[in-house]
N, C-alpha and C positions, 0 to 999 in steps of 0.2 A: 111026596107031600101033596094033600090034594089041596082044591082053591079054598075053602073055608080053613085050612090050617094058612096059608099066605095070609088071608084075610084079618085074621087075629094076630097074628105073627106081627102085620103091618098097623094094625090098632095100638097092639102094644106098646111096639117101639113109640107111634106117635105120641103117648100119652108117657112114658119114659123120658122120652126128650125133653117137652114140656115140664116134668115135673123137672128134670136135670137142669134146663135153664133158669126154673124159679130156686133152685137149691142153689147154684151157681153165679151169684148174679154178679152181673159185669163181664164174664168171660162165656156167654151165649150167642149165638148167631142168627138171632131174630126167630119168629114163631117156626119158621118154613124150617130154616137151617137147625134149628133145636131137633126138628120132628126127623130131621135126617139124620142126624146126628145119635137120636135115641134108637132109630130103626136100626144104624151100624151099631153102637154101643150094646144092642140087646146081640148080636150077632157076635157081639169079640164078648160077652157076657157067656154068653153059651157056649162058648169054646174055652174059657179062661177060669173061669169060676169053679163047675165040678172040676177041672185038674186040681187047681188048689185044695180041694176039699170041702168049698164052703157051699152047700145047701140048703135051700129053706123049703124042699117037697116040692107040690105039686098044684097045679088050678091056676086060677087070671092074677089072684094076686101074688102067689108067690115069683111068676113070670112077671112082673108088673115091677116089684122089686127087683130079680135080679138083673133086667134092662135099665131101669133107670139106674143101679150102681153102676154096671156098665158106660151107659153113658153119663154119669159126674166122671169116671175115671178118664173116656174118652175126652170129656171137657176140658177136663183140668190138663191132658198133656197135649192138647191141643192148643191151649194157653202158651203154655210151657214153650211151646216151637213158636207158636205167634210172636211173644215177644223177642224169641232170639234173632 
């Protein structure tokens, strides 16, 4: 992986997280922790997603999508253990 692929890799995520805590509200962890949040979410996105099957191609947006589903997913069972 060279530096310009890290570099977007980590755009993404931030801009995933972000969109996951405006989709998620109440169970976010601030602008910082969102952006962290989205950068693992796109990372268990990319490993989780094509197993299932689920697809959307290729380019900024469809990586843009499938991190921010990543991280609501992340969010949401992150929630889940918070309150137990």
């Amino acid at each position: 992986m060279g530096l310009e692929s890290l570099i977007v890799m980590l755009i993404v995520g931030a801009l995933a997280g972000w969109l996951a805590g405006r989709i998620m509200k109440g169970r976010g962890f601030g602008v910082l922790g969102n952006i962290i949040v989205g950068i693992v979410g796109a990372f268990v996105a990319g490993l989780v997603l094509p197993t299932i099957g689920l697809s959307v191609g290729g380019g900024f947006w469809s990586a843009l999508l499938h991190s921010t589903i990543g991280a609501v997913i992340l969010l949401f069972l992150i929630g889940l253990i918070k309150k137990v």
